[in-house]
Each structure stands twice: as structure tokens, then as C-alpha cells.
N, C-alpha and C positions, 0 to 999 in steps of 0.2 A: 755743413756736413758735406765731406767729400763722396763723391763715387765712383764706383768702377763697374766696367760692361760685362756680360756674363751671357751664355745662352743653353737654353736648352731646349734639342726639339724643336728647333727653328723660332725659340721663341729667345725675346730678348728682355734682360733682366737689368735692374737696376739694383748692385749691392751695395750698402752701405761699408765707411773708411772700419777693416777689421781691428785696427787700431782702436778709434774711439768707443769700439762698445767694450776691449777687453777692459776699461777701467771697473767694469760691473763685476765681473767676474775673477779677475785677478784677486779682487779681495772677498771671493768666499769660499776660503778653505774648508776642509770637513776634517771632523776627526771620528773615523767610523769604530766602532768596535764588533764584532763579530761573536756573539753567546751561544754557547753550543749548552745545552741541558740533558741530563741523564732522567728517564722515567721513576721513580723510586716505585710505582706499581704500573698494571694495565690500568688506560684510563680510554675515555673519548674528549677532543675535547671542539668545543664551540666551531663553526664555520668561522666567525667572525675573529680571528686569531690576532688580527693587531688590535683591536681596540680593550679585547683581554688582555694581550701582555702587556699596553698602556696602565690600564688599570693596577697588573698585579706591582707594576713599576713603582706605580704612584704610591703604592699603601707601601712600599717598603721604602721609600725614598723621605715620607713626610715623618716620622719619628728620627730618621736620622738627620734631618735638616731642620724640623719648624719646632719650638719650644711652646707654640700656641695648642692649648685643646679646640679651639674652634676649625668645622671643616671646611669655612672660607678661609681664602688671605685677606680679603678686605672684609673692615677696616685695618687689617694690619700695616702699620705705616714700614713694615721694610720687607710687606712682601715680594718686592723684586729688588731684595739681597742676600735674600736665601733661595736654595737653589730648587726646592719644593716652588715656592712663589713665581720663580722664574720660568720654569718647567711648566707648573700645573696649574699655572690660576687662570681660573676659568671665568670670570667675572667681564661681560664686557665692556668694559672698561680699558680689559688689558690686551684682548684678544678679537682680532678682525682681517678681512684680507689682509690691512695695510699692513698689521703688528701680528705676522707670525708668531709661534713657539720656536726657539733657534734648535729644531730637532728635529729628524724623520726615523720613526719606525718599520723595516721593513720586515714583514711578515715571515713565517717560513712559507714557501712557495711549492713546496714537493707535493704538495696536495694534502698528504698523510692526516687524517682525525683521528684514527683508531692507534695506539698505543699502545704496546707490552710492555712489561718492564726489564728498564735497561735500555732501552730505546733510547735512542738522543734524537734532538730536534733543536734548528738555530734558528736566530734571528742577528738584524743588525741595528742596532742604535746608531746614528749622526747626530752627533753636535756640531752645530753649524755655527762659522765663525767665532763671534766672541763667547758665543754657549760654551765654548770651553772649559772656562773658565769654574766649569761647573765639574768636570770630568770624575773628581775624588768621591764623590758623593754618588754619582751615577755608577762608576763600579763598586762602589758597597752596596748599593742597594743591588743591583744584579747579585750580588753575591750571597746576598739573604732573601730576594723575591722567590726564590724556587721553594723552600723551606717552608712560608707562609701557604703557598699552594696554589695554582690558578683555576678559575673558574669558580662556578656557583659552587662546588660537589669540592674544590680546595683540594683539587688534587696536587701530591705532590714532587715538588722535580730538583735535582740536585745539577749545582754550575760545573759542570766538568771538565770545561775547558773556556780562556778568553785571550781571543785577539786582537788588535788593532791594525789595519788594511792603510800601505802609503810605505813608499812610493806605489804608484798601479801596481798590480800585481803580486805586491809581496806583502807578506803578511809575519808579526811579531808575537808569540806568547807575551803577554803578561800574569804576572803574579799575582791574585787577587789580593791578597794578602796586605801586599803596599798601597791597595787602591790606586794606584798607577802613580804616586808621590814618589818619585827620586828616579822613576823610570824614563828611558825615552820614547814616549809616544808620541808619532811623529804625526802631522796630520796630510789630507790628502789633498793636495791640490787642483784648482779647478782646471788651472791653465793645463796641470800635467793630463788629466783625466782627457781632456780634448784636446790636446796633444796625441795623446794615445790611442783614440779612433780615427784614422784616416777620414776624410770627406769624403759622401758617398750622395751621389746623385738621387737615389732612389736609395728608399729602405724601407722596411714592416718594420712597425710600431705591434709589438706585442704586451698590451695589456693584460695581466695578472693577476690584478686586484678591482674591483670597481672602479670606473675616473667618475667621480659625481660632477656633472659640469653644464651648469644651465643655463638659460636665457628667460628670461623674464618669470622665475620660478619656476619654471618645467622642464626636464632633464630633456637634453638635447637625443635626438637620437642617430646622428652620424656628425663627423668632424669634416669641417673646411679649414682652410688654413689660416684663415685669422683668427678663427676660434681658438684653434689649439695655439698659433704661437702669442696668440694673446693670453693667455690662461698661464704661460710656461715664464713670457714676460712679467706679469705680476707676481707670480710668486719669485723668481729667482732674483727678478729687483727687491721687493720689498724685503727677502733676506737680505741683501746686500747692503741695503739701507741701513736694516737697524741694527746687525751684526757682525758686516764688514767696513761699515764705515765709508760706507757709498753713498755719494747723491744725484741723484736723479738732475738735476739740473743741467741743463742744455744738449741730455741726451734725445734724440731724436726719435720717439716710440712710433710717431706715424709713418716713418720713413720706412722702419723695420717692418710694420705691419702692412705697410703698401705691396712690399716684398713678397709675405705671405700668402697674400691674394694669388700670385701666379703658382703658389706649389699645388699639387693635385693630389686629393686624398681617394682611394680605392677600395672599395670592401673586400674583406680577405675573412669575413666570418664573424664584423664586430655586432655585437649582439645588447640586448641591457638586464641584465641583473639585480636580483633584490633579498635581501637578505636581512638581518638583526642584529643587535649588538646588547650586551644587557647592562645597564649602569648598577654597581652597587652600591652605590652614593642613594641613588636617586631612587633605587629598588625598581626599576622599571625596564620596557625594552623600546628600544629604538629602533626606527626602519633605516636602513643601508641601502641605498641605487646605485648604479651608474652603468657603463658601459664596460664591456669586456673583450676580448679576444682581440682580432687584428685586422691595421688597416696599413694598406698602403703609400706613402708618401713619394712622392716623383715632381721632379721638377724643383728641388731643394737648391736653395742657393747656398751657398760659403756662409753667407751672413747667418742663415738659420741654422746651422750648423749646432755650434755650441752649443745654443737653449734647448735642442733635442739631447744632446749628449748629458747636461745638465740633470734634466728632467728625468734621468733614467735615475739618477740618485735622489733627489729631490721632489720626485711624482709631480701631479700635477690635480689639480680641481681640491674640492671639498675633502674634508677628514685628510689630507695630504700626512699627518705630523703622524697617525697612526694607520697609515697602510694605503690607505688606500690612493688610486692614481699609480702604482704601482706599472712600469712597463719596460720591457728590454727592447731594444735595437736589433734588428736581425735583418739576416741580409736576403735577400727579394729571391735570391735564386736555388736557396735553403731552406725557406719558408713553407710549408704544406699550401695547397693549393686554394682557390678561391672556395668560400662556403658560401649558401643562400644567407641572406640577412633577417635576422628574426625582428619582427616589427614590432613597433612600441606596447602594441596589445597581448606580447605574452610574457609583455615584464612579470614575474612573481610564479610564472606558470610552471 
């Protein structure tokens, strides 16, 4: 592993060759789509808004995909060649840090519960690398999960518009109609995306949705910089792994992670949250943690660059696939100012 000298702050850095980590990243494209929905009445709906649209995803997705009445994939011997199977099987077997779902859901973020009718409200789906290949299936079912209805109360909502995001910046109508068959839907690349944000010595880290990210079972309650670019590392390798056709093999992880030890994280009002999600498989509720608001990062090297850039599409910690880890990039001198830190004891408060 080569390196190069770097300093910040009188301090001196060791970055690793940019070259050899783009092989991770080169191959994990995204193909995002963008669903905007129309109210069909006044509604409210859940806090917990990605692991809802997960769901209403999943019940319109598995009649169009799985010919089994069973609400497992296993033993189904071709549950990961149907794209329900691929998607949604939840069985651990299939699903763990190492083996991602090739998907993230991100939430709507406007804050907005309350809803009249005619209202619209978006979210965005990524299919991560070869998830792709799943693309036809995932816009039909977008195109009937509104119909069915979300939430406990099945409220109802109509697709009134969908796009696909790529190159940066631009964005294509699709036809729902064709399920994206015969269109060009182009996907988004990682190189371009980081490409696209200048390097930036210092930044705020604005989390949006809970990050769940623990150590020895118990939610962490502030970030160091191995924590986070260790957490950003796993999941953005292990996509890369099973999706883009990446292997980990003689990449250098302690090198990277030695790096992060010198970046410096700052409290900017990051706080821990808790909340619920309700399964209707399971008929039950689930508790939701993590961490929220913002912190500062400073003393960033080149190398750690990308995996933050990354991570703004691909989140970061637990529940990543439906929402949460959720955070934008923003720039330090645009950022609202320093808040007190609320301590672990008024998690739920």
C-alpha cells in the first residue's frame, strides 16, 4: 500500500494510494428512483415512515413476484431469483452485516405526519448495483403500493409522478406504465457522485433519521472516527462485494481506519432518539434508537472523503436498507450553531 503526506492543523497525515480504494467504489453504481405520491384523503401517518413504506413495498411487490402462498422464502429453493426473495427475505440465513439487501430507502424528510388530501409526499428507492436487475418489478409495485394503502388505518395514496436521478443532478420522468422495460434508465454513479462534491477539510454530518450504531450491544452515544468510518466501511464494502463484484482482498482496512483515528468529531446538537415501527407480518411493535442531529467533522483526509460522500446515499448503522442512518453533508459555515448534548438518559424522553 502506497501513501501520500497530508496535514492538517499542524498535524501530519498519512493517506492511503486514491487509486487503490477506487476499485470498491467504481463498482457500485446506484439506480435511484424518486416516487412522489398524491393524498387520495386527509390522513396522519406513522413517525416511523421508512420501515412503513418498506412494508407497504413489500405486500405489493410479493404477488407480483412470488407464485408461493407461504409468507417465508425459505424453504423456497429460488428464493433469491425472484425479486420478492431478493428484496425481502428476511430469514437469517440470507441477511446480516456481511449480506446486505442491494437497496436503501430513504424516507420523506420534510418532517410533514399530518396530510390533506392531495397532498403529495416522496420518497427514494436505490437499487444497489446488480439489484438492478430487479428494477421492472420494483416500479410496478410502486405503481400499485399506494392503492393498497399505508399504515395500520390503509390509508390511501395515488403515484403521481416517477423519476430516475443520474447523471448528478438531473433527473428523467419515467412512464409507469412500461415499468421502466424499453426505457433508458440510467444509473448513478459512485465515482460521479464524488466527483461531484468537492473535498472539504471540515464538514457537519446532519443526521435525519436515527444512525443505530453500537458497541457491545449498547447504542453508542457520540461518534469517533473510527467508529463512523468503520461502520461506512462495512457497509459500503460489503455492497460492493455482493453487488458489485468487488473483493475485499488485499485491500487495506487498517490502513484506512488508522487514518480516521486523526479526524476530529464535534458536537453540533447530536442527541439519541427512540421511537417504533409496527410489523404487520408479525402484528407487533418494535423499538427504533439511534442517534440524530449533528456533528462536526474536521481534520478529514482525501482518503475518507468518498465513504462520507457515499454514506449520504447509502446511510449508515442498523435498519440502513429502510431509513434509517440517514444524513446530509453540509458545510460548517452554513450550519446553525453549536447545541448542548442531550445525554443517554433522556433517550425516549
Amino acid at each position: 500500500m502506497r501513501f501520500r503526506r497530508y496535514h492538517c492543523k499542524d498535524k501530519e497525515l498519512h493517506t492511503t494510494n486514491f487509486h487503490e480504494q477506487a476499485h470498491m467504489w467504481n463498482r457500485l453504481n446506484m439506480t435511484v428512483l424518486h416516487a412522489e405520491y398524491r393524498a387520495e384523503r386527509s390522513c396522519r401517518l406513522p413517525d416511523s415512515l421508512g420501515p412503513m413504506l418498506r412494508g407497504a413495498l413489500g405486500y405489493a411487490l410479493k404477488p407480483l413476484a412470488c407464485f408461493s402462498e407461504s409468507d417465508r422464502c425459505e424453504p423456497c429453493p429460488a428464493w433469491d431469483r425472484c425479486a420478492f426473495g431478493a428484496l425481502y427475505n428476511t430469514t437469517e440465513s440470507a441477511t446480516s452485516h456481511d449480506h446486505p439487501v442491494p437497496y436503501v430507502l430513504t424516507p420523506p424528510l420534510d418532517g410533514r405526519r399530518e396530510l390533506a388530501a392531495r397532498d403529495t409526499i416522496e420518497f427514494m428507492f436505490t437499487l444497489v448495483g446488480s439489484g438492478r436487475v430487479w428494477l421492472p418489478w420494483v416500479i410496478a409495485a410502486l405503481s400499485v403500493m399506494g392503492r393498497q394503502g399505508w399504515g395500520e388505518d390503509r390509508h390511501p395514496f395515488l403515484l403521481s409522478r416517477l423519476r430516475a436521478e443520474g447523471p448528478p443532478g438531473h433527473m428523467t420522468d419515467l412512464r409507469v406504465q412500461s415499468a421502466g422495460i424499453g426505457e433508458p434508465i440510467r444509473e448513478l454513479a459512485s465515482a460521479a457522485l464524488i466527483s461531484a462534491r468537492p473535498y472539504r477539510e471540515s464538514v457537519v454530518l446532519h443526521f435525519l433519521t436515527p444512525a443505530d450504531i453500537r458497541k457491545d450491544g449498547r447504542l453508542i452515544e457520540f461518534f469517533d472516527g473510527p467508529t463512523l468510518i468503520g461502520r461506512l466501511l462495512r457497509r459500503i464494502g460489503s455492497l460492493a462485494e455482493h453487488y458489485g463484484g468487488w473483493s475485499a482482498e488485499g485491500f487495506d482496512f487498517p490502513a484506512i481506519l488508522g487514518e480516521s483515528s486523526a479526524m476530529i468529531c464535534s458536537d453540533r446538537g447530536l442527541h439519541p432518539y427512540q421511537t417504533e415501527r409496527f410489523s404487520t407480518r408479525q402484528d407487533r411493535r418494535h423499538p427504533l434508537a439511534g442517534l440524530m442531529g449533528r456533528v462536526e467533522l474536521s481534520c478529514i483526509s482525501p482518503t475518507l472523503w468518498p465513504y462520507l460522500v457515499l454514506g449520504e446515499r447509502l446511510h449508515v448503522g442498523k435498519g440502513a436498507s429502510f431509513g434509517m442512518g440517514k444524513y446530509v453533508i453540509e458545510d460548517v459555515t452554513l450550519s446553525p450553531p453549536l447545541y448542548p448534548f442531550v445525554p443517554s438518559f433522556c433517550l425516549g424522553q
